[in-house]
Backbone as numpy.savetxt, mean C-alpha at the origin, in Angstrom:
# Nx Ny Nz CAx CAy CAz Cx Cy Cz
8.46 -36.98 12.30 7.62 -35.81 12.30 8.51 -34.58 12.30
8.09 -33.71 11.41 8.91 -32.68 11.39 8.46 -31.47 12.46
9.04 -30.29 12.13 8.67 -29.05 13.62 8.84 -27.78 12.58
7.51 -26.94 12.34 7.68 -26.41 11.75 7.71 -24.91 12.48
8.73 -24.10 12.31 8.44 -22.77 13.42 7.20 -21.95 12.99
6.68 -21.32 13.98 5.34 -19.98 13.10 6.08 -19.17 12.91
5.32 -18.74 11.94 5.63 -17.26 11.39 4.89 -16.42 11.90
5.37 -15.41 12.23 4.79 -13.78 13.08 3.46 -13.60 11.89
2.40 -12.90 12.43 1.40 -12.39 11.70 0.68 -11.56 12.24
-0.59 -11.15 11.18 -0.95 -9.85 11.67 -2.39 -9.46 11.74
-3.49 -9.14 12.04 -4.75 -9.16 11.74 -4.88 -8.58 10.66
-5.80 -8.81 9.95 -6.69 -7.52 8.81 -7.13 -6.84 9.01
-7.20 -5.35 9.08 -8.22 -4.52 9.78 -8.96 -4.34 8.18
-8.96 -2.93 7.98 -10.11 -2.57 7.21 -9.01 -2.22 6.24
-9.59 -2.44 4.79 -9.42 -2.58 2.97 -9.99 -1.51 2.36
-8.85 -0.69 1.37 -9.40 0.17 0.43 -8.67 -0.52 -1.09
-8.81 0.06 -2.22 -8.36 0.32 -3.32 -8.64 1.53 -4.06
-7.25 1.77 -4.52 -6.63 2.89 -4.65 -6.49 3.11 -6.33
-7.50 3.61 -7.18 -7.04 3.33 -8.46 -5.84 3.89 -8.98
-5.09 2.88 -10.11 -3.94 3.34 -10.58 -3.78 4.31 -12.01
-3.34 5.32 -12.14 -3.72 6.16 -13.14 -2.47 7.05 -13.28
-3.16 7.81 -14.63 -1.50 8.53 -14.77 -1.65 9.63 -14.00
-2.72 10.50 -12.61 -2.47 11.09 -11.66 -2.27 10.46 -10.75
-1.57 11.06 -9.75 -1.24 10.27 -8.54 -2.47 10.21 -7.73
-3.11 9.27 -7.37 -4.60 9.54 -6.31 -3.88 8.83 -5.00
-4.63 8.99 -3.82 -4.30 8.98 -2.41 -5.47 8.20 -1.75
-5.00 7.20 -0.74 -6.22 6.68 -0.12 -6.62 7.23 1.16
-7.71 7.16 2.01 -8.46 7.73 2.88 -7.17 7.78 3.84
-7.17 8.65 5.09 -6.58 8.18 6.40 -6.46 6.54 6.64
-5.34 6.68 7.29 -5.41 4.99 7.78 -5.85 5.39 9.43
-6.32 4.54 9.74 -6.90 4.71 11.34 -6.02 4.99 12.58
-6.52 5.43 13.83 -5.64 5.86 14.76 -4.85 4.89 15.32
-5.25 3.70 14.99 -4.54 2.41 15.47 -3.06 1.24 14.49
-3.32 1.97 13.07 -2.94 1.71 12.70 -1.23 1.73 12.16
-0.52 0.89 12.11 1.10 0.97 12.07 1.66 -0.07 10.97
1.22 -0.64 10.31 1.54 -1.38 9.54 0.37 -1.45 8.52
0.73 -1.61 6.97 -0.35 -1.59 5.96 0.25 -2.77 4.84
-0.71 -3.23 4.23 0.06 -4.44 2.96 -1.02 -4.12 1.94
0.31 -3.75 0.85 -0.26 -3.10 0.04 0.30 -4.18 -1.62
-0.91 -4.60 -2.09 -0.71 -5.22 -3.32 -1.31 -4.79 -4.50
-0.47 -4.76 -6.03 -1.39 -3.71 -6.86 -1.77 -5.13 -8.35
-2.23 -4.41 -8.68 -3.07 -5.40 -9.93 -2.43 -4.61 -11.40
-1.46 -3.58 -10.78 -0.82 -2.50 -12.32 0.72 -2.23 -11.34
1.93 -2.34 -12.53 3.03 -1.39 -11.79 2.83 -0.36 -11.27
3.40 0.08 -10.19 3.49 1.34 -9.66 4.25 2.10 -8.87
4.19 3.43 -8.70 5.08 3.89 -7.56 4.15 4.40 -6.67
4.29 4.41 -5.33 3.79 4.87 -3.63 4.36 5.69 -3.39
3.99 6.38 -2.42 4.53 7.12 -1.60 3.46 7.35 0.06
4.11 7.06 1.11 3.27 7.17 2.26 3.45 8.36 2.56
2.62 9.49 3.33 2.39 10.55 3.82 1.49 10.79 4.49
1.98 12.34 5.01 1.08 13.19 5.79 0.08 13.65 4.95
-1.21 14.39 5.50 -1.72 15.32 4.73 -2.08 14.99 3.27
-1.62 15.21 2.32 -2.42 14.85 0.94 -0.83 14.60 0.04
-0.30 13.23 0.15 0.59 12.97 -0.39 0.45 12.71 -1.97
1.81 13.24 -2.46 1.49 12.92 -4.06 2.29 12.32 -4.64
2.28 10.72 -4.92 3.54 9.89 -5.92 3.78 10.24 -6.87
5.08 10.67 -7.11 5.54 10.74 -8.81 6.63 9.21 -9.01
7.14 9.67 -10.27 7.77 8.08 -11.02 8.92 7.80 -10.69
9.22 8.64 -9.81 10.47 8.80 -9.11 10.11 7.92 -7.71
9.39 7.64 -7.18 9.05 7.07 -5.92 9.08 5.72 -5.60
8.70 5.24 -4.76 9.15 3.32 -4.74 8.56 2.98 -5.40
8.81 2.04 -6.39 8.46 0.97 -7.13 7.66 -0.33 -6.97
6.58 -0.62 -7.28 5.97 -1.76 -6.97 5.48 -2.62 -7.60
5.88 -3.39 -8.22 5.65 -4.28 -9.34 3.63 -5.28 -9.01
3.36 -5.70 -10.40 2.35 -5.82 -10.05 2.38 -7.07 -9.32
1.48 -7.46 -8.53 1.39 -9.76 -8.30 2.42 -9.20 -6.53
3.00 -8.53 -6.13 4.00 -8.46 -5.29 3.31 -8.00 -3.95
3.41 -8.41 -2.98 2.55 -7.92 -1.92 3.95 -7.32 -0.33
3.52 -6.20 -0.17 4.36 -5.54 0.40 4.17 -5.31 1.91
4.69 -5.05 2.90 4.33 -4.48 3.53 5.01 -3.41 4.34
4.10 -2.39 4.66 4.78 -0.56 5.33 4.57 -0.33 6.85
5.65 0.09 7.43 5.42 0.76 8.22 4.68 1.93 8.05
4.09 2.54 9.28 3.05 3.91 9.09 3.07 4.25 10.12
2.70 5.50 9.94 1.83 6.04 11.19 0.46 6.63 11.06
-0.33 6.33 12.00 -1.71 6.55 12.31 -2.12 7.61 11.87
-2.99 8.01 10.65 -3.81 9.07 10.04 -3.21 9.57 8.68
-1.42 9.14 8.24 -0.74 9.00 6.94 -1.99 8.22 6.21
-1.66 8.55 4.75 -2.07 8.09 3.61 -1.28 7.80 2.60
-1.45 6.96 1.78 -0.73 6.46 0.50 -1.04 6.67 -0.56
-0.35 7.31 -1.27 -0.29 8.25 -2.85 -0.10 7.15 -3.65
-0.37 6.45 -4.92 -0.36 5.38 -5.93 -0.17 6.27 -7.52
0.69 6.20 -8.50 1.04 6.78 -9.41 1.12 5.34 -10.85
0.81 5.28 -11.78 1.21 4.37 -12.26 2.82 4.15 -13.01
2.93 2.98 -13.56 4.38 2.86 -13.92 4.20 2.79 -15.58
4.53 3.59 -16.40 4.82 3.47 -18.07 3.22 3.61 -18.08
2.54 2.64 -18.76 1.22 2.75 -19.33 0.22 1.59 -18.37
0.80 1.31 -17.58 0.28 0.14 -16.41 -1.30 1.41 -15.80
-2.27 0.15 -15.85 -3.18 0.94 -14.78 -4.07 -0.40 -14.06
-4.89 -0.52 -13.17 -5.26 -1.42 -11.97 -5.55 -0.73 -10.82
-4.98 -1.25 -9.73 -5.57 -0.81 -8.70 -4.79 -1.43 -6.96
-4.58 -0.23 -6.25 -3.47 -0.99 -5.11 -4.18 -1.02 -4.24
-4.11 -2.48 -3.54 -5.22 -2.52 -2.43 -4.14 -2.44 -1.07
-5.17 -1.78 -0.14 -4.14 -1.54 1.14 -5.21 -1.69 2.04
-4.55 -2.66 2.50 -5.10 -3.69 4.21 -4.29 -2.81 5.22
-4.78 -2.37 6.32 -4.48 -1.58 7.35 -4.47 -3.28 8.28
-3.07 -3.17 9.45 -2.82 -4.85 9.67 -2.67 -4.00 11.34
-3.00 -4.95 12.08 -2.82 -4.72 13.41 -2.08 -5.98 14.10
């Protein structure tokens, strides 16, 4: 019999999607509780997490599509989504507790 170690994990809190486009759009506040987000897109793209009304350009992290990520945060930041070349879809972001 083998012994397999666990792996650390995280709850799901609450799910948006973020359409991907050639403006940068931004998703709602993330909640007061929230510190960690996993964010997976259905189009290349670049992110950017922020304060206030953040805006990704093509210069920003990179996120390939199928790839599931996950961010540190802080509570009431939002995430800016920009697309990559002619890519468009949609980045979904799970707020994780």
């Amino acid at each position: 019999m083998a012994f397999f170690e666990k792996r650390p994990s995280s709850r799901q809190g609450a799910s948006q999607n973020v359409a991907i486009g050639a403006a940068s759009a931004a998703s709602t506040a993330l909640s007061a509780e929230t510190f960690q987000i996993r964010i997976a897109a259905t189009g290349n793209c670049h992110f950017r997490v922020g304060d206030g009304a953040p805006t990704a350009l093509a210069t920003d992290s990179y996120l390939p599509s199928g790839v599931v990520e996950y961010i540190t945060v802080t509570p009431g930041q939002k995430i800016a989504v920009i697309q990559d070349g002619a890519a468009t879809g949609n980045l979904s972001v799970t707020e994780m507790s």
